[in-house]
py3Dmol code that shows the C-alpha trace and the ligand (Angstrom):
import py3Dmol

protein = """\
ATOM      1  CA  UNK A   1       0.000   0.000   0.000  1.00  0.00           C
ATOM      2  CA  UNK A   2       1.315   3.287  -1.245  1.00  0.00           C
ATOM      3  CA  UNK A   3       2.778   5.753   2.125  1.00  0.00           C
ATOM      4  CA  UNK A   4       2.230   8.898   0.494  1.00  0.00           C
ATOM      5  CA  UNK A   5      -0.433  11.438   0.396  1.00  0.00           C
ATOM      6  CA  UNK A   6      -1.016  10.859  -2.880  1.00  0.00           C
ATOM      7  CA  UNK A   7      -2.763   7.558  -2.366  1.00  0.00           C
ATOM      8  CA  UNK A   8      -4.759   6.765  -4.767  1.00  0.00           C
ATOM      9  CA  UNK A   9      -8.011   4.414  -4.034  1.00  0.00           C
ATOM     10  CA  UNK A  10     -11.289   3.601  -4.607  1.00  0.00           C
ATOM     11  CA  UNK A  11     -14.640   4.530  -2.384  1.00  0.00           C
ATOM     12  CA  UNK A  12     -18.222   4.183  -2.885  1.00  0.00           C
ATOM     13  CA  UNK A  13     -20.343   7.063  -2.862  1.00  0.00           C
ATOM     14  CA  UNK A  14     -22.304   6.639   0.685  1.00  0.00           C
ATOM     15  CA  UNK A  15     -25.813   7.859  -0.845  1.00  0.00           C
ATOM     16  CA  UNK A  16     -25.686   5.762  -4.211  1.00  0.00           C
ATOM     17  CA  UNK A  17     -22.875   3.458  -3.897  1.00  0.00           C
ATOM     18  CA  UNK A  18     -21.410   4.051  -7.284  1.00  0.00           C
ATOM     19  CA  UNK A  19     -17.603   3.071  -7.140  1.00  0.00           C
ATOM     20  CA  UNK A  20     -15.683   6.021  -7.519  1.00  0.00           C
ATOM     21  CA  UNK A  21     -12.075   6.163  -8.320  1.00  0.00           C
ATOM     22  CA  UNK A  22     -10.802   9.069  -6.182  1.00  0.00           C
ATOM     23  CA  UNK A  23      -8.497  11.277  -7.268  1.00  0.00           C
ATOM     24  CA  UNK A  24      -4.910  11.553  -5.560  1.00  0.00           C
ATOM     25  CA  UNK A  25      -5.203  14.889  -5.004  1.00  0.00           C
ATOM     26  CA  UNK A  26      -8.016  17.215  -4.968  1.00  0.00           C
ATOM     27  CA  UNK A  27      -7.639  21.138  -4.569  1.00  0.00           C
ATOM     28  CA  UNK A  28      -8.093  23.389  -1.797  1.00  0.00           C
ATOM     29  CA  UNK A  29     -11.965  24.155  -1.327  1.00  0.00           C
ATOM     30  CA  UNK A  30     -13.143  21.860  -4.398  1.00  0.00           C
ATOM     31  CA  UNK A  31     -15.966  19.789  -3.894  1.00  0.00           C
ATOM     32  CA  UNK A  32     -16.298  16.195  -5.339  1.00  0.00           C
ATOM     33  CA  UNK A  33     -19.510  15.206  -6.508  1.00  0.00           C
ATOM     34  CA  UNK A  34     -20.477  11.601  -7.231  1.00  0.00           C
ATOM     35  CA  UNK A  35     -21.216  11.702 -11.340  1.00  0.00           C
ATOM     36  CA  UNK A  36     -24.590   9.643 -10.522  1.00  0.00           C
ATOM     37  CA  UNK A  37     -26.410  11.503  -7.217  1.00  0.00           C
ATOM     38  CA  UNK A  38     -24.503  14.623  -6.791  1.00  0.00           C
ATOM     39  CA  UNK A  39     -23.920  13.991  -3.575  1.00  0.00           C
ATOM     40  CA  UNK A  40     -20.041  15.674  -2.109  1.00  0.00           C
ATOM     41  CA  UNK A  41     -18.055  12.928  -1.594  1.00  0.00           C
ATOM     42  CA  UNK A  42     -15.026  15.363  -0.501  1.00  0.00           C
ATOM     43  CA  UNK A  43     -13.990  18.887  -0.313  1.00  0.00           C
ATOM     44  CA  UNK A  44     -10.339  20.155  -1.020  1.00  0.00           C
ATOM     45  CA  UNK A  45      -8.275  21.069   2.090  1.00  0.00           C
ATOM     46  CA  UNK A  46      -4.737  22.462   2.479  1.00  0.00           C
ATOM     47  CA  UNK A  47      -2.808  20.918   5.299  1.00  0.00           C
ATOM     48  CA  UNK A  48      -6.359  19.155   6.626  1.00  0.00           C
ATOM     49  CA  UNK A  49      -4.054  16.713   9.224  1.00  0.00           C
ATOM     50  CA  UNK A  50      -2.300  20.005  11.066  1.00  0.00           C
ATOM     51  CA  UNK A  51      -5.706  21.236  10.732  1.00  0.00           C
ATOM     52  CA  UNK A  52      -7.459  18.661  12.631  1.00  0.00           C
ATOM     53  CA  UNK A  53      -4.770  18.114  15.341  1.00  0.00           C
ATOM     54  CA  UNK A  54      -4.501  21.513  16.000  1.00  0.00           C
ATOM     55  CA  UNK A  55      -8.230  22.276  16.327  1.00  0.00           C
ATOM     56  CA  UNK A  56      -8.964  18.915  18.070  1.00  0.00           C
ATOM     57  CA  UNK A  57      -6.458  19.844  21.065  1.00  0.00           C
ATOM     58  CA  UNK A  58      -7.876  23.119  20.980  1.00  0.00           C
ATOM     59  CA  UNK A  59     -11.518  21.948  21.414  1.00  0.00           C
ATOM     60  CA  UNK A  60     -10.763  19.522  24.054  1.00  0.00           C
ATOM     61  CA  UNK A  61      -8.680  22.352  26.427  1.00  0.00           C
ATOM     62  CA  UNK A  62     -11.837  24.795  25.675  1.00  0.00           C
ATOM     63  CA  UNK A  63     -14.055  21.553  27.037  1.00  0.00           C
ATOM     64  CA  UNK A  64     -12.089  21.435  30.284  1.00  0.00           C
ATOM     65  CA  UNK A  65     -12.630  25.106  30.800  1.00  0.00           C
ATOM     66  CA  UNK A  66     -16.576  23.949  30.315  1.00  0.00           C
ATOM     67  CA  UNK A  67     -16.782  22.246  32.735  1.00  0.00           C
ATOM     68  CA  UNK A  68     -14.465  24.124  35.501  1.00  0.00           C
ATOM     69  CA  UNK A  69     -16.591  26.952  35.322  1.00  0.00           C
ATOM     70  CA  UNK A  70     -20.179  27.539  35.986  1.00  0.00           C
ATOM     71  CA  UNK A  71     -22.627  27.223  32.487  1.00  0.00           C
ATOM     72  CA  UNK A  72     -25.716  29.284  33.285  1.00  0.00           C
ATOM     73  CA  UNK A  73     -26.858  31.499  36.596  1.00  0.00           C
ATOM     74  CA  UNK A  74     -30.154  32.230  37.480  1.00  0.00           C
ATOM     75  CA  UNK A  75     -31.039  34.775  39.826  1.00  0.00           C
ATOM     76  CA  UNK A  76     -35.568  35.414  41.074  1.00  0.00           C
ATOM     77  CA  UNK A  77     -36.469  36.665  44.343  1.00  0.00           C
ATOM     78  CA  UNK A  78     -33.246  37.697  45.744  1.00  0.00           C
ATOM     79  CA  UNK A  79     -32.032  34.068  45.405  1.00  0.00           C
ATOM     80  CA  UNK A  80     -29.149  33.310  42.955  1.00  0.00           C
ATOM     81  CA  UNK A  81     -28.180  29.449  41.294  1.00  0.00           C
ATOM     82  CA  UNK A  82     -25.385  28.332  39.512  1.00  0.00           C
ATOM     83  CA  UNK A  83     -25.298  25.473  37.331  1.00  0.00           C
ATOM     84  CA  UNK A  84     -22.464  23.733  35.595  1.00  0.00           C
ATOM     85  CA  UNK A  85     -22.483  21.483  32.938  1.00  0.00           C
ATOM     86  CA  UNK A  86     -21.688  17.998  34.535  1.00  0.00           C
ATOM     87  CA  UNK A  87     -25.083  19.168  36.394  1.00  0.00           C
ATOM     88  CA  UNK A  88     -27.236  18.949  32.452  1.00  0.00           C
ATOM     89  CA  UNK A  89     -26.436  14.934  33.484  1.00  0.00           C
ATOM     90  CA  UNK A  90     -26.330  15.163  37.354  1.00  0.00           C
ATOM     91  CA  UNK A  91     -29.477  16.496  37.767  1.00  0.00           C
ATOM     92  CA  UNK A  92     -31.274  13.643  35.603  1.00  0.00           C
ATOM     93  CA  UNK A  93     -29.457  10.758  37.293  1.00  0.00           C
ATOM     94  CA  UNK A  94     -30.144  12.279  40.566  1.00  0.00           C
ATOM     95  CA  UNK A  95     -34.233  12.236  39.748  1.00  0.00           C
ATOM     96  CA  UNK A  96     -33.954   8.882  38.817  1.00  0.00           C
ATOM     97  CA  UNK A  97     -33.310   8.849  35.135  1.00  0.00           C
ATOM     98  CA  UNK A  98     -30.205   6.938  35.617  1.00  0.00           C
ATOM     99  CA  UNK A  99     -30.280   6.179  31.489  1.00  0.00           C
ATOM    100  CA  UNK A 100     -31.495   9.327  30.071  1.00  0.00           C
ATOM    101  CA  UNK A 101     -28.385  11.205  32.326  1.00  0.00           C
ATOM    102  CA  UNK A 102     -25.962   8.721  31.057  1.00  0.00           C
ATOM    103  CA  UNK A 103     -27.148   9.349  27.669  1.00  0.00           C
ATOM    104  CA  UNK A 104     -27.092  13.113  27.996  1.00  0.00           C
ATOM    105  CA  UNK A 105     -23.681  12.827  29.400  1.00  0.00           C
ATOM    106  CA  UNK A 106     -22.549  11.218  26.030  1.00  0.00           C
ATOM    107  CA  UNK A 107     -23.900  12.903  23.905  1.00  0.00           C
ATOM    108  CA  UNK A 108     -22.386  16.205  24.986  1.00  0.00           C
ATOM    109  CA  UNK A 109     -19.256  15.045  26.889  1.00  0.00           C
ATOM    110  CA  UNK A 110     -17.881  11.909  26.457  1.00  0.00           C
ATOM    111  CA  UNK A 111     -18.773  11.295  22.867  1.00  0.00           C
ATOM    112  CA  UNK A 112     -17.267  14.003  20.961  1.00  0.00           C
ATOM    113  CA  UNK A 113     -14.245  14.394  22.807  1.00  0.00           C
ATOM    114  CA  UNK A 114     -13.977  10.534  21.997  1.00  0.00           C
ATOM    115  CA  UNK A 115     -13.912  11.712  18.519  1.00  0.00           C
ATOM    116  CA  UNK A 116     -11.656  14.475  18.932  1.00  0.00           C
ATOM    117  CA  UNK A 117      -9.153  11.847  20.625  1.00  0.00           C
ATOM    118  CA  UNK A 118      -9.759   9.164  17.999  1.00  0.00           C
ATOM    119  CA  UNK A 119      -9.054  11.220  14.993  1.00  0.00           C
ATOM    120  CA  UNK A 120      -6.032  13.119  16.223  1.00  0.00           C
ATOM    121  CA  UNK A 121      -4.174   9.553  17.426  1.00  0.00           C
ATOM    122  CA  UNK A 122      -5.034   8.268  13.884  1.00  0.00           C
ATOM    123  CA  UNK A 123      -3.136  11.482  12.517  1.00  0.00           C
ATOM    124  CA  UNK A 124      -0.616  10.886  14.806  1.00  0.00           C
ATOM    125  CA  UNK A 125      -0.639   6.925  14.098  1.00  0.00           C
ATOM    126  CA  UNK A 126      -0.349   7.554  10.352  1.00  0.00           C
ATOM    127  CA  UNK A 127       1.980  10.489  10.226  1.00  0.00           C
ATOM    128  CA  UNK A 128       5.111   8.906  12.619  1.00  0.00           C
ATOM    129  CA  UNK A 129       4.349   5.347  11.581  1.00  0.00           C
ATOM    130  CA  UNK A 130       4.184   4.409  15.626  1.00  0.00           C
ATOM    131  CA  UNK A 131       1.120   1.561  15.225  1.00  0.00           C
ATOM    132  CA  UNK A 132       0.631   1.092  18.821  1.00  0.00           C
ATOM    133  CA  UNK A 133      -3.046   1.215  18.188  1.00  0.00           C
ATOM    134  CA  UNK A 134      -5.199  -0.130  15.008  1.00  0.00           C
ATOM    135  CA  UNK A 135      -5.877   2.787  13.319  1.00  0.00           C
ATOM    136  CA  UNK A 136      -8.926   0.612  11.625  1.00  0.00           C
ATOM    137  CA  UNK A 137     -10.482   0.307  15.068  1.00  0.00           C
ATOM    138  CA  UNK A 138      -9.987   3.829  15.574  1.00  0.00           C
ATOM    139  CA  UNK A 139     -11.733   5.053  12.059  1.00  0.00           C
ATOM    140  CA  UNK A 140     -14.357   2.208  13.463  1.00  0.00           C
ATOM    141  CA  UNK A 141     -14.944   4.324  15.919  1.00  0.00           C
ATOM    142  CA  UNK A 142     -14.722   7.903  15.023  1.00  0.00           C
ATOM    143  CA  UNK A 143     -17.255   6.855  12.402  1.00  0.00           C
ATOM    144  CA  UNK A 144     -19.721   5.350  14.841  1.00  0.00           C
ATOM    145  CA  UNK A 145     -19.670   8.105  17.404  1.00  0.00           C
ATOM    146  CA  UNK A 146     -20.011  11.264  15.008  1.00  0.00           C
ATOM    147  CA  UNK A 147     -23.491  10.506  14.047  1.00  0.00           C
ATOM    148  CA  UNK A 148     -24.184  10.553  18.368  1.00  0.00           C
ATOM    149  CA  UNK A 149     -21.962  14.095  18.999  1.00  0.00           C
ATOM    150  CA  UNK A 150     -24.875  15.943  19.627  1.00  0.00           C
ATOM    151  CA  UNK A 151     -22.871  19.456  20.586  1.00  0.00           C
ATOM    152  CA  UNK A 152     -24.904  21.657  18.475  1.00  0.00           C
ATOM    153  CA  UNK A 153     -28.301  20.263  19.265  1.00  0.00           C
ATOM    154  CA  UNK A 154     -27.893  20.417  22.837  1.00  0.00           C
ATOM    155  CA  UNK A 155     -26.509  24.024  22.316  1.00  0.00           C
ATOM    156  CA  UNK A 156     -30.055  24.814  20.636  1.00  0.00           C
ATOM    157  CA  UNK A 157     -31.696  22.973  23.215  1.00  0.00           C
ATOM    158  CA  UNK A 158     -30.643  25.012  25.977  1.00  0.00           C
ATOM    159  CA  UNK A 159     -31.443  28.078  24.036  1.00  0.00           C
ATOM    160  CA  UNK A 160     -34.883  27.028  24.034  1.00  0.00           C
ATOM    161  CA  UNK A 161     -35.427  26.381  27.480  1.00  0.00           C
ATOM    162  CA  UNK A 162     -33.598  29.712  28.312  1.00  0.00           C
ATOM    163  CA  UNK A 163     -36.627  31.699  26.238  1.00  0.00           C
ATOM    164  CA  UNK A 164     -39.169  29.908  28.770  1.00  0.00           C
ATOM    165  CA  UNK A 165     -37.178  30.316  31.791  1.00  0.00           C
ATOM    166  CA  UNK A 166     -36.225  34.010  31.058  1.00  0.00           C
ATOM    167  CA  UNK A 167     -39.602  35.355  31.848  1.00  0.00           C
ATOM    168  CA  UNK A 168     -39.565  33.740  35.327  1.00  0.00           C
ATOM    169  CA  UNK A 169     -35.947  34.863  36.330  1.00  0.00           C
ATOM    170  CA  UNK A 170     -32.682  36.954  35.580  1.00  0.00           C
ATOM    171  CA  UNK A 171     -30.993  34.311  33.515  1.00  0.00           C
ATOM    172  CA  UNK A 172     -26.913  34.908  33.192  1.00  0.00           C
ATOM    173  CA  UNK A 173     -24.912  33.061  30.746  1.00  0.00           C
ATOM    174  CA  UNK A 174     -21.296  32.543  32.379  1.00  0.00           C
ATOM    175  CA  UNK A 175     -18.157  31.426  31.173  1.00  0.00           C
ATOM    176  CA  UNK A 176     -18.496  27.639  30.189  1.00  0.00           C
ATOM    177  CA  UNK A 177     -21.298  28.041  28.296  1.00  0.00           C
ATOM    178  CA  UNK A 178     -19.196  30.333  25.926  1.00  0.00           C
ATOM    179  CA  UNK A 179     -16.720  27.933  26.066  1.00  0.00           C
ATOM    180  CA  UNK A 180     -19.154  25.233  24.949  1.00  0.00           C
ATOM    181  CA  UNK A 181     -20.202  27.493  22.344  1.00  0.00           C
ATOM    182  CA  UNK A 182     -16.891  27.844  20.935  1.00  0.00           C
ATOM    183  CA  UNK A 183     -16.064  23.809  21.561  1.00  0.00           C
ATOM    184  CA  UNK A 184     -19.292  23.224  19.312  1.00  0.00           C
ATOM    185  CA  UNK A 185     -18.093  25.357  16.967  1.00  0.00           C
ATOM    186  CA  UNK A 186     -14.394  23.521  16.625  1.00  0.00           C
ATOM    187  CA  UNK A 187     -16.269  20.416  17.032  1.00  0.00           C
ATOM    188  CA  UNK A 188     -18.076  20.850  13.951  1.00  0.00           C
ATOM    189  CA  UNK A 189     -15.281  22.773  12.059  1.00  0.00           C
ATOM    190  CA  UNK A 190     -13.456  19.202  12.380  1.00  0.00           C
ATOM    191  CA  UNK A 191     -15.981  17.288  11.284  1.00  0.00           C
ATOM    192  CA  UNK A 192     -16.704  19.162   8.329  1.00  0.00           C
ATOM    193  CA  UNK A 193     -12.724  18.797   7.434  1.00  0.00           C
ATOM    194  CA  UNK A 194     -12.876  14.927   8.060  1.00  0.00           C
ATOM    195  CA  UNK A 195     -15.348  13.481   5.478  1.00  0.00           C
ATOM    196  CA  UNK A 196     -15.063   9.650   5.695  1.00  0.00           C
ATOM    197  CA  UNK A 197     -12.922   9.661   2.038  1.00  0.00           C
ATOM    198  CA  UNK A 198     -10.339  11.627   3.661  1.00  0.00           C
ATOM    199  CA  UNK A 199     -10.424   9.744   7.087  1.00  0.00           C
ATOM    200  CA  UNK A 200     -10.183   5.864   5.229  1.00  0.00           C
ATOM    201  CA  UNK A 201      -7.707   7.516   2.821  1.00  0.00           C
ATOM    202  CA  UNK A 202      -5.487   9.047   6.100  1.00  0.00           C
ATOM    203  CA  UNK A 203      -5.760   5.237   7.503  1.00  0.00           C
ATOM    204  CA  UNK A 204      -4.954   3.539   3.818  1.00  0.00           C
ATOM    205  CA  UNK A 205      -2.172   5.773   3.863  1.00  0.00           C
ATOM    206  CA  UNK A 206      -0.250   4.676   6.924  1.00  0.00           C
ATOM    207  CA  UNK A 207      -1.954   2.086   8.240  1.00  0.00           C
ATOM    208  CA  UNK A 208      -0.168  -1.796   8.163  1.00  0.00           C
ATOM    209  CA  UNK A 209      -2.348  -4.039  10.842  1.00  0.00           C
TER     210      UNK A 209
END
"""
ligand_1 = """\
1
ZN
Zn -23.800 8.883 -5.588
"""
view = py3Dmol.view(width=600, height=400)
view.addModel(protein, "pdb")
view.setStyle({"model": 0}, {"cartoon": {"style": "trace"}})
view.addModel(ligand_1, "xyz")
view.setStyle({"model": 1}, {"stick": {}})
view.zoomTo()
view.show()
């Protein structure tokens, strides 16, 4: 299997399934369209490994500074609350909803830092040849999770229960939910740069298990 970036392979076209024969290079901010569906099957990027790596470490020291800090205040009646994010999860399991907390906790948490973690060892698999974990297993994984990162939608949810609770008290958006804001925002900036061409074609490149 060829070791450079210019690896050359084939990959079917995830809405249609036509086999496409990529091309070894495509340029910066081109799209790819499969010839049957017009579906994009890959956009252009220059430097898309740095890219990832870079914004991936990023994200995940903005996520610890979500959740050292407190996410929203709330302040009625002379009485003020603080809640942080572990408490979006906390809160459920302590009601009872053991599942639905362990869920939530997932999907906002766990999961796409899991993501974060599993594309930049691949990069770093692939790029210094060091194989001390299956990069396969890794793209396994990245590829099951991304579809269960919920970032943005909880970001949206929030906002909506905000409008309801805003008549009822002063509400106060504090420091880690800007931070979550921005770590949704890098979240989704890598996942837009990793389609799943480029992420098999990182692991055909380098990987020998
Ligand atoms: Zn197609």
């Amino acid at each position: 299997m060829a070791h450079s970036d210019d690896c050359q392979y084939n990959y079917a076209c995830a809405e249609c399934d036509l086999l496409i024969d990529m091309p070894a290079h495509i340029p910066h901010r081109t799209a790819l369209v499969c010839p049957r569906c017009n579906h994009t099957l890959a956009v252009g990027h220059r430097n898309p490994k740095h890219h990832v790596v870079a914004v991936s470490i990023t994200a995940i020291i903005v996520m610890v500074i979500a959740l050292s800090f407190s996410f929203i205040s709330f302040s009625a009646n002379g009485q003020q609350r603080d809640i942080n994010l572990f408490q979006a999860s906390s809160e459920l399991f302590a009601q009872g909803y053991y599942f639905v907390a362990l869920l939530v906790l997932s999907f906002i948490i766990i999961l796409p830092i899991l993501y974060l973690l599993c594309l930049s060892l691949i990069i770093v698999n692939t790029q210094y040849k060091l194989h001390f974990i299956s990069t396969h297993l890794l793209g396994r994984i990245a590829s099951s999770i991304l579809p269960w990162a919920m970032t943005e939608v909880f970001l949206i949810s929030v906002l909506v229960a905000l409008i309801k609770i805003v008549s009822m008290a002063d509400v106060t958006l504090e420091i880690s939910f800007w931070a979550y804001v921005i770590f949704a925002t890098l979240f989704t900036y890598v996942a837009s740069i990793v389609d799943s061409h480029r992420l098999w074609q990182w692991i055909a490149q380098g990987d020998k298990w």
